[in-house]
C-alpha positions in Angstrom: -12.0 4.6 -27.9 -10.0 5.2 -24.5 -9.3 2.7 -22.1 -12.1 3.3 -18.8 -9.1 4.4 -16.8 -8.3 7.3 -19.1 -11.4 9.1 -18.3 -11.3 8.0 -14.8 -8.2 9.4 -14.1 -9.1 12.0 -15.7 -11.7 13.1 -13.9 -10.1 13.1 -10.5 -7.0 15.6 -12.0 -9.5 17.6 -13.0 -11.7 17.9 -9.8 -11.3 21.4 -7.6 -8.7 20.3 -4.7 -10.9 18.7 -1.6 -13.6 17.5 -3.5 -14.9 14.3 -4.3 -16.0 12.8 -7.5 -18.4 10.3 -9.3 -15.0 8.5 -10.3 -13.9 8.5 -6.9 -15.7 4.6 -6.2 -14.4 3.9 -9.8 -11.0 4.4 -9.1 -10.9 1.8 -6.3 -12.4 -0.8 -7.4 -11.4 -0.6 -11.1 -8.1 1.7 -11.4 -6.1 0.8 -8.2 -5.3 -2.7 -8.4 -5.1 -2.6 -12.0 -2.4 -4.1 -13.8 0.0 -2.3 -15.6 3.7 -2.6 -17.7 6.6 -0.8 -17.4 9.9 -1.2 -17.9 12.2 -2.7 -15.2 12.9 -6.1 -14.0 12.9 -8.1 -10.9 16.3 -8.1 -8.7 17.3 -10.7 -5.6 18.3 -8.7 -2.5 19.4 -10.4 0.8 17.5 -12.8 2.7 15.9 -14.2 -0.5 13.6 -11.7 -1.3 13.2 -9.9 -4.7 12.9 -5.9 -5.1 11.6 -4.3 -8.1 14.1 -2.3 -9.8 12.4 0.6 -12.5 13.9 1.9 -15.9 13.3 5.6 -16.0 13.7 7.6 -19.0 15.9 10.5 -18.0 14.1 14.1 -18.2 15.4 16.9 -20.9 16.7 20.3 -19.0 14.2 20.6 -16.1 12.0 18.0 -16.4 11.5 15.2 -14.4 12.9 11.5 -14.7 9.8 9.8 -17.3 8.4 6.3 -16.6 6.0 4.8 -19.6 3.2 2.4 -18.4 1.1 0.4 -20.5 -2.3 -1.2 -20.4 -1.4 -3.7 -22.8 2.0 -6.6 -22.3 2.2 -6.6 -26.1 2.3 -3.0 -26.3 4.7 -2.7 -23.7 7.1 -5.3 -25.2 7.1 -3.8 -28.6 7.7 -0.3 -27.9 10.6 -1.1 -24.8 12.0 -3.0 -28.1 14.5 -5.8 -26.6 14.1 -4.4 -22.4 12.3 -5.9 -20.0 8.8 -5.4 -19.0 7.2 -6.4 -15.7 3.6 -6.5 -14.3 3.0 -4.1 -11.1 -0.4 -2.8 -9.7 -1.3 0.7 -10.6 -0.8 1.7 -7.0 2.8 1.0 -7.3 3.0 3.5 -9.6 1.5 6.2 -6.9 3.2 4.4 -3.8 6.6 4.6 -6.3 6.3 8.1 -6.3 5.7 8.4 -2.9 9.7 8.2 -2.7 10.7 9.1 -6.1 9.8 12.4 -8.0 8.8 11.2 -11.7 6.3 11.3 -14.6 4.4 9.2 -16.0 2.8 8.2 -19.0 0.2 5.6 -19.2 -0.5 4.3 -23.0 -3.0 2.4 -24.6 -3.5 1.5 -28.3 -2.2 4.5 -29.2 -3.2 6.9 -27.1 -1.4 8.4 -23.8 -2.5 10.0 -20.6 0.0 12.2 -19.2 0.3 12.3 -15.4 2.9 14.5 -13.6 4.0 14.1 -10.4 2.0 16.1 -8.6 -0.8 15.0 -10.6 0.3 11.6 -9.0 0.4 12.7 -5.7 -3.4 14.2 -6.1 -4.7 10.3 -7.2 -3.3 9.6 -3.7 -4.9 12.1 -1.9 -8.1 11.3 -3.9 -7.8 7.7 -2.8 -7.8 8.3 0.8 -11.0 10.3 0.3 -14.6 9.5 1.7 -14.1 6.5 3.7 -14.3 8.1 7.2 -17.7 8.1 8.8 -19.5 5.9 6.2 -21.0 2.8 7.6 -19.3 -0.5 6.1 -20.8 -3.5 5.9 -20.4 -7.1 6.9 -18.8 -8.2 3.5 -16.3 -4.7 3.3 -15.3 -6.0 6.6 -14.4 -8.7 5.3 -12.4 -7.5 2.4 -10.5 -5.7 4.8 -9.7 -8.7 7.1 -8.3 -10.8 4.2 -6.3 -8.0 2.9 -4.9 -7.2 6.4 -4.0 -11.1 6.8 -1.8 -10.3 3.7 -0.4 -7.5 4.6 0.4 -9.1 8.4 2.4 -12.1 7.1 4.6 -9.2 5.0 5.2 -7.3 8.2 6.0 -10.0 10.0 8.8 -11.2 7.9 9.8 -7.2 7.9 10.1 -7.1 11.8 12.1 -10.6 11.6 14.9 -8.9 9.6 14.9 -5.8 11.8 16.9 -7.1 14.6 15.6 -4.0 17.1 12.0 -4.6 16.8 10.7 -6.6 19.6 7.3 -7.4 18.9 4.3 -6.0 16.8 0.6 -6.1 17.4 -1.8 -5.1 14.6 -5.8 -4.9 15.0 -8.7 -3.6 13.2 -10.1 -0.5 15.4 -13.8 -0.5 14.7 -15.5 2.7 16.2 -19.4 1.6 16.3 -20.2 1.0 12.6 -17.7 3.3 10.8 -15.3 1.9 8.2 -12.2 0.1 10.8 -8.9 1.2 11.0 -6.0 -1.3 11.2 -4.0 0.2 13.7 -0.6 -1.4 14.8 1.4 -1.2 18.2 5.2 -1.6 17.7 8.1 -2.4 20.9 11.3 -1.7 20.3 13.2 -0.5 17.1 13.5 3.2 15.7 10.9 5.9 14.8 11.4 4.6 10.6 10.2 1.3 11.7 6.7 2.7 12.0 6.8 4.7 8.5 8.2 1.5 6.8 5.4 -0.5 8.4 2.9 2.2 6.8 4.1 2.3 4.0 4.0 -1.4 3.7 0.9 -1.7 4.0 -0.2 0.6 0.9 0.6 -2.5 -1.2 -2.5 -4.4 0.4 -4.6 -1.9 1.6 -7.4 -0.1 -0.8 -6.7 3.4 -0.5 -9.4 4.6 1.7 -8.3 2.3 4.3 -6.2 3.9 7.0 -3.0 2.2 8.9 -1.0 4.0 11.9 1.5 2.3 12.9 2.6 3.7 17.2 5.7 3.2 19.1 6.1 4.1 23.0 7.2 7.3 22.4 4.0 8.2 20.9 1.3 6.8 22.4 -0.2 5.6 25.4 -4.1 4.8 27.0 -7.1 2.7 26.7 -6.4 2.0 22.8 -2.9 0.6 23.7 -3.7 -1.6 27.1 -6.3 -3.4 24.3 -3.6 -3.5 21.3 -0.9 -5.4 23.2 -3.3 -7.8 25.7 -3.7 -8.9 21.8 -1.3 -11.8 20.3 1.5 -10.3 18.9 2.0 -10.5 15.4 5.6 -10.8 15.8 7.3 -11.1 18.9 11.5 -11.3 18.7 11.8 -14.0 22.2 8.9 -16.2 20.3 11.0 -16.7 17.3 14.7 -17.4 18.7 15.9 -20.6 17.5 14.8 -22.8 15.0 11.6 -24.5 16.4 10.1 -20.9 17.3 11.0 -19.6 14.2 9.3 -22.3 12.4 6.4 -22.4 14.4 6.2 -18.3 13.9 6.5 -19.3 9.9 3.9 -21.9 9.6 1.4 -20.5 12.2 -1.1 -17.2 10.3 -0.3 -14.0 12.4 -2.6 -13.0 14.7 -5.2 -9.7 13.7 -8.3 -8.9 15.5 -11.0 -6.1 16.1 -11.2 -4.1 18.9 -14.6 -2.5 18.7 -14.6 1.3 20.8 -17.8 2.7 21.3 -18.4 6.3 21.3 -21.3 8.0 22.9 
């Protein structure tokens, strides 16, 4: 019998373009943070961070590069033979190819669900389906805060090593009962800055969750005067020498809600 996933994944390749699906709720909960193996290996890069570096299977004529995933560590291990094998979400499959154009397979006790690349880029699209005006409740709220917390602390550090950002505020936007949008207010740095931060944030963030990330050549007005009277997440003078940048460390970054009403 096939792994859940199979037919869920299934189902949302096969649904007309646009449309939703029973396997949609399925999907997030079960398929998106789901752990998978594939080949590749964890690599240091500066400031004593790691990166996860991918073995790809090169394509024949016109195809494209192949990356194998498995349910199963075992699995994994014996058919990669003497490579390595690490553990990554499912998501970073999607967010990978986000960047990089590639198959995929995804294998499981024998059996093997092809996904192309645009197929890929469709379970991303499907994500980010039916989230906008449905009414969340107190413990999806919730949810959301702790993931944002997560995903805060990882753009802080990001905006410490970018040495032309000078601060960052982040907040959830709720607009009178419809699911919030973390929503982010950046000073300083270049335009990428703000697609880097967004992207970021797909690690943490369930796929029907939005993020936009401004600078102040894009926006301006009542959302903004209420994002930076905020504390900053990050904030370049607060973290020069070593007590503020120890203090900035140690202390959780600062994420609220700004609640807009609309009438």
């Amino acid at each position: 019998m096939a792994h859940p996933s199979f037919d869920i994944i299934s189902q949302l390749l096969n649904a007309a373009p646009g449309r939703s699906t029973s396997a949609l709720p399925r999907f997030r909960d079960e398929v998106w943070s789901m752990p998978v193996w594939v080949p590749g290996e964890q690599v240091p890069v500066p400031n004593g961070q790691t990166a996860t570096s991918l073995h790809l299977a090169a394509g024949t004529g016109d195809a494209l590069p192949l990356l194998p995933a498995y349910l199963n560590e075992a699995e994994a291990n014996e058919a990669q033979g003497n490579g390595h094998c690490i553990a990554v979400p499912f998501r970073f499959l999607i967010l990978f190819a986000e960047s990089n154009r590639l198959d995929v397979t995804l294998a499981d006790a024998g059996q093997v669900l092809p996904m192309s690349h645009d197929g890929l880029m469709a379970l991303r699209d499907a994500g980010g389906l039916g989230g906008d005006g449905v009414p969340v409740t107190a413990e999806e709220v919730g949810q959301m805060a702790q993931a944002v917390e997560r995903f805060a602390a990882q753009a802080r550090a990001y905006c410490a090593s970018q040495a032309d950002i000078i601060s960052l505020h982040l907040s959830l936007v709720s607009i009178t009962g419809v699911k919030p949008m973390l929503m982010g207010w950046l000073s300083g740095g270049r335009g990428e800055h703000a697609a880097a931060l967004e992207l970021l944030s797909r690690q943490f963030l369930q796929p029907n969750w939005r993020c936009m990330v401004f600078d102040g050549l894009r926006s301006e007005g009542r959302l903004v005067e209420e994002l930076t009277a905020l504390p900053a997440v990050y904030e370049r003078q607060a973290s020069q020498g070593w007590f503020g940048k120890m203090k900035q460390k140690l202390s959780a970054p600062a994420v609220q809600v700004i609640q807009l009403d609309v009438y």
